[in-house]
C-alpha positions in Angstrom: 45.0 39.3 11.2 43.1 40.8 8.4 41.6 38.5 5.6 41.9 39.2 2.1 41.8 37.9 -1.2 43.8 34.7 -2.1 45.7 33.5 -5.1 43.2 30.8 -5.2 40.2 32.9 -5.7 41.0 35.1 -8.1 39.4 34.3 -11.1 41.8 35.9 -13.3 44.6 33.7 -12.3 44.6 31.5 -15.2 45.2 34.2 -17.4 48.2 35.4 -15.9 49.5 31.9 -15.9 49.4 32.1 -19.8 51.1 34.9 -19.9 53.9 33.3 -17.8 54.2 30.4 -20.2 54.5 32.9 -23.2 57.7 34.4 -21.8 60.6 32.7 -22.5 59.1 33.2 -26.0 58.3 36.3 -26.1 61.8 36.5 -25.3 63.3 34.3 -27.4 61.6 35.3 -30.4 61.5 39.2 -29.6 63.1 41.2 -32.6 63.0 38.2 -35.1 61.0 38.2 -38.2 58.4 35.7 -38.8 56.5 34.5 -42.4 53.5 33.6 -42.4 51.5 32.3 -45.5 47.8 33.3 -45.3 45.8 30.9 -46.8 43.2 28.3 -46.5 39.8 28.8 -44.8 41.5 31.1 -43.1 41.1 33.8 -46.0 37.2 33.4 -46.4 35.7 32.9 -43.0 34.9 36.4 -41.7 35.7 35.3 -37.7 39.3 33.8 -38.5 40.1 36.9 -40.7 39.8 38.8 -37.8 41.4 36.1 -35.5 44.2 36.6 -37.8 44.7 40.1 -37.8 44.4 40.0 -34.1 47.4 37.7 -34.1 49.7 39.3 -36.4 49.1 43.1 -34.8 49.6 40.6 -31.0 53.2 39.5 -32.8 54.2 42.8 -34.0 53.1 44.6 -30.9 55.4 42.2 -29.2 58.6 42.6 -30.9 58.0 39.9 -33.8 58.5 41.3 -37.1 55.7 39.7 -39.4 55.8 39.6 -43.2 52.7 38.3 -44.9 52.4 36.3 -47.8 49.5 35.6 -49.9 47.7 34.0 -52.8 43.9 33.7 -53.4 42.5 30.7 -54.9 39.0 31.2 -53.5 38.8 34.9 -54.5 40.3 34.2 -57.8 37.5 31.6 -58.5 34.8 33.5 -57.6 35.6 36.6 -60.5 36.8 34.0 -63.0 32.8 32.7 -62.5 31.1 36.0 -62.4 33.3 36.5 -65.8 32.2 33.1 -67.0 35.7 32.4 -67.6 36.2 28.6 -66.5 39.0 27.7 -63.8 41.0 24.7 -65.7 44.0 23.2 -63.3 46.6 20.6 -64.5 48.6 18.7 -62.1 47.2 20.9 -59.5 48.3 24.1 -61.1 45.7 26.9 -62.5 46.0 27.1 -65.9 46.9 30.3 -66.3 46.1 32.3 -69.8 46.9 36.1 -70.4 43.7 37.2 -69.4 43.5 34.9 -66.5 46.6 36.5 -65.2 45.1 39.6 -65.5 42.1 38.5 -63.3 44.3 37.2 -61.0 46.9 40.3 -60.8 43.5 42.4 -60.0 42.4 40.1 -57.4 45.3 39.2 -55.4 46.4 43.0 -55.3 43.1 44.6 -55.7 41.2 42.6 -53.3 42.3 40.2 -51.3 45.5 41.7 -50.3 43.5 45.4 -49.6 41.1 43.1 -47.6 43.7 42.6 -45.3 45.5 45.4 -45.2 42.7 47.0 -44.0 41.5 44.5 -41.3 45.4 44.6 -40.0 45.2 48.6 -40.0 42.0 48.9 -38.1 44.6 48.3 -35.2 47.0 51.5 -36.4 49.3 52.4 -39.5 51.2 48.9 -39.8 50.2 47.1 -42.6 52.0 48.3 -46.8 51.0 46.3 -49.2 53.1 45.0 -52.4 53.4 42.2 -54.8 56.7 40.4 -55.6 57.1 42.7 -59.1 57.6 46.3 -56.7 61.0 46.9 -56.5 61.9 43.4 -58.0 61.1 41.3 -55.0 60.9 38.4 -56.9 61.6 37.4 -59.9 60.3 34.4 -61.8 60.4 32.3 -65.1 58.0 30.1 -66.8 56.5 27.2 -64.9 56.1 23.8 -67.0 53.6 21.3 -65.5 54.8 17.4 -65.8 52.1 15.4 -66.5 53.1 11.2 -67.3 56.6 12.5 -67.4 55.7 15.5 -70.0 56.3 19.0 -69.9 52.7 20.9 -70.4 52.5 24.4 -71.1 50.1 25.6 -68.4 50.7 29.8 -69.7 51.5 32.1 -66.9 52.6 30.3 -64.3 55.8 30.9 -62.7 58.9 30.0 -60.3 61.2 32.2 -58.2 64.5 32.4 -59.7 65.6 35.4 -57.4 64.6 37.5 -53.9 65.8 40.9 -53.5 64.2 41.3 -49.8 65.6 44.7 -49.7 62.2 46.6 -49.7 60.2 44.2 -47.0 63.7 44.7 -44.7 62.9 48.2 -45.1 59.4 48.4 -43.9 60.4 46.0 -41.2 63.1 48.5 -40.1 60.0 51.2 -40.2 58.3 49.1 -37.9 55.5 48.3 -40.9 53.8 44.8 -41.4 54.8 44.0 -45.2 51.5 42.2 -47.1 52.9 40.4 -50.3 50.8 39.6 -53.1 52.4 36.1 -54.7 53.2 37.4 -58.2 56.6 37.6 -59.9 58.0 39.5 -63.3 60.3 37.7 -65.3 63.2 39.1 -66.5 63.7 37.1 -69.6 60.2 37.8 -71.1 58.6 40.7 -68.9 55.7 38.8 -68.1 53.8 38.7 -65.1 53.7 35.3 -63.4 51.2 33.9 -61.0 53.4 32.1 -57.9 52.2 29.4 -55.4 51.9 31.4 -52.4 53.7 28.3 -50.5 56.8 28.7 -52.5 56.7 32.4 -52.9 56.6 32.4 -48.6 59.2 30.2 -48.4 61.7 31.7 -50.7 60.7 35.0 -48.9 61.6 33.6 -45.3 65.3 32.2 -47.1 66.1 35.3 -48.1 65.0 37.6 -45.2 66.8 35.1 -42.7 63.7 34.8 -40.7 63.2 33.1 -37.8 60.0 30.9 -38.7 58.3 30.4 -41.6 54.6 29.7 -40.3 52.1 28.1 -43.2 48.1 28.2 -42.8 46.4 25.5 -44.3 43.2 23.2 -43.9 44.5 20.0 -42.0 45.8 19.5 -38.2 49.4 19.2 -40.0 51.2 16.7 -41.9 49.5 13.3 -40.6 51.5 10.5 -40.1 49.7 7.8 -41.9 47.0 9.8 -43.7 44.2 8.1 -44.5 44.7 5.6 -41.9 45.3 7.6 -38.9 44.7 11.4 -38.5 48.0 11.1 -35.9 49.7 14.8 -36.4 53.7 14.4 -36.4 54.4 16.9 -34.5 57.9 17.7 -35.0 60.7 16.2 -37.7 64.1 16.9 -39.2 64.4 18.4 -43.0 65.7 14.5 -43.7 62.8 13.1 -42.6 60.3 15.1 -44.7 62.2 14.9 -47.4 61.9 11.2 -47.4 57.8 11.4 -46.8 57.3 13.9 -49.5 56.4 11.1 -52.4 54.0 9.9 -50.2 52.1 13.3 -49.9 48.8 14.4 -50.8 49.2 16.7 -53.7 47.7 19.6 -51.9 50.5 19.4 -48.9 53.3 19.0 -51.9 54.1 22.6 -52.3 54.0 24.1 -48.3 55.8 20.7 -47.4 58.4 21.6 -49.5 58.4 24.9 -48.8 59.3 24.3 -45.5 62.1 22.1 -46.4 63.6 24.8 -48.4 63.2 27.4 -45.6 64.8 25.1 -42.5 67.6 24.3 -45.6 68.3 28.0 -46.2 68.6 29.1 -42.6 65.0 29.7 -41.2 65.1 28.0 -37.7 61.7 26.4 -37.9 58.8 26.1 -40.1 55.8 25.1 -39.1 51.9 23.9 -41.0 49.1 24.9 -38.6 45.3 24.5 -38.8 44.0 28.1 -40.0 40.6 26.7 -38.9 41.3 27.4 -35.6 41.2 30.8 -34.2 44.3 32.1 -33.0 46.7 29.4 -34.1 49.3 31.7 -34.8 49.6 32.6 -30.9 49.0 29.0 -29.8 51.6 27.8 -31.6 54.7 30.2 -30.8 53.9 31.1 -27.4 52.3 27.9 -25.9 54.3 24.9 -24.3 52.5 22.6 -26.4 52.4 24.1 -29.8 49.4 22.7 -32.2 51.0 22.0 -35.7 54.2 20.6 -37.0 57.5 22.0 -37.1 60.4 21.2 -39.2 63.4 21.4 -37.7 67.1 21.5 -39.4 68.9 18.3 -39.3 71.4 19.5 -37.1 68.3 19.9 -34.6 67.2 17.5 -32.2 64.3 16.5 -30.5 63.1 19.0 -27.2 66.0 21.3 -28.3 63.4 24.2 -29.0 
């Protein structure tokens, strides 16, 4: 009897295991769109940028349909310094003047979203970028900050009042990876609004019918009893958020209830994951385990995924 090479020896064993545990996925979500908010660290570090890309060409090469939504704090920081033109926020929210918009319409199209576009297109002719104004794909009105129950005029910042998803669903059909840049037009005025990026995602996931709305952020997830523990809640119902949102940190307010509005308008999940971490996206859909937190719709229940 001739001996041979085992199961047991082969070093590459492991990695066909993973790609076992990725299948039912693969299958499941083949041929479903997914929204994913870039954002955080995520957008600066060099290494995750590419991680990132990697990720989003890995979901698109497997049957996913990605749409990518963006904003650019950082980047719009940076210019507004080298201008000497001082970043003011109220109640969290850039105070936006005319001229600061116009800073931050160059940036977020000009730069940040041509910075990944090209990183994505390194791996072939998928990524188109646009901003919510081209061919109306959002629209927005004036955004009033409360602050001690007040309304504060905070200039031009805006909310999504509509989504025509019309021209991402056609680059989707075209097998393209749509980069959106998270500014609006208005309607009433004609002005050019400056949209949170968690919102803008969101709003985009409703109206595409996606499957998953996926946010990037700084933290594990939402913690359930930040400070005191750095415990990550792994998975709850629309209900339950909704019922911890008061209680959030200011900076998880908007892609917490972002993701309340997506599982409410008919996204299947949305989930907050670490952007710190290299390859999150692919841990998180095609793993057992899963690293973040998923919302769920009510009608959901636990281990039903």
């Amino acid at each position: 009897m001739t001996s041979g090479p085992t199961a047991r020896n082969h070093t590459a064993l492991p990695k066909a295991r993973i790609l076992v545990e990725a299948l039912p996925w693969l299958t499941r979500f083949h041929g479903k769109t997914v929204v994913i908010k870039f954002g955080g660290n995520a957008m600066v570090d060099e290494a995750l940028k590419a991680a990132f890309a990697q990720d989003v060409i890995f979901l698109h090469h497997a049957g996913l349909k990605p749409v990518i939504v963006h904003g650019g704090g950082p980047q719009i920081n940076a210019h507004l310094d080298r201008l000497g033109i001082e970043s003011s926020f109220t109640a969290g929210l850039r105070v936006t003047t005319p001229e600061t918009m116009d800073i931050v319409r160059m940036v977020l199209a000009g730069q940040v979203q041509r910075d990944l576009v090209g990183l994505l297109n390194q791996h072939g002719p998928f990524a188109v970028g646009m901003t919510g104004e081209d061919a109306h794909t959002m629209t927005a009105v004036k955004h009033y900050a409360t602050v001690d129950g007040e309304q504060v005029d905070i200039g031009r910042v805006g909310e999504i009042t509509a989504v025509d998803a019309g021209a991402i669903q056609a680059l989707l059909d075209d097998g393209r990876i749509p980069v959106v840049s998270s500014i609006a037009r208005s309607a009433d005025d004609g002005h050019v609004y400056n949209v949170n990026a968690d919102t803008a995602a969101a709003a985009l996931a409703a109206a595409l019918d996606a499957e998953m709305l996926v946010v990037l952020t700084d933290v594990e997830g939402l913690y359930a009893d930040w400070p005191d523990s750095d415990e990550v809640i792994s998975q709850l119902t629309a209900s339950e958020l909704e019922k911890l949102l008061p209680e959030l940190a200011s900076g998880m307010v908007p892609k917490m209830e972002g993701c309340l509005h997506a599982v409410r308008n008919g996204v299947s999940t949305a989930r907050v994951l670490d952007g710190r971490v290299q390859h999150c996206i692919l841990l998180e859909i095609f793993t057992d385990d899963g690293i973040g937190t998923m919302v769920v719709p009510d009608a959901v229940v636990e281990g039903a995924e």
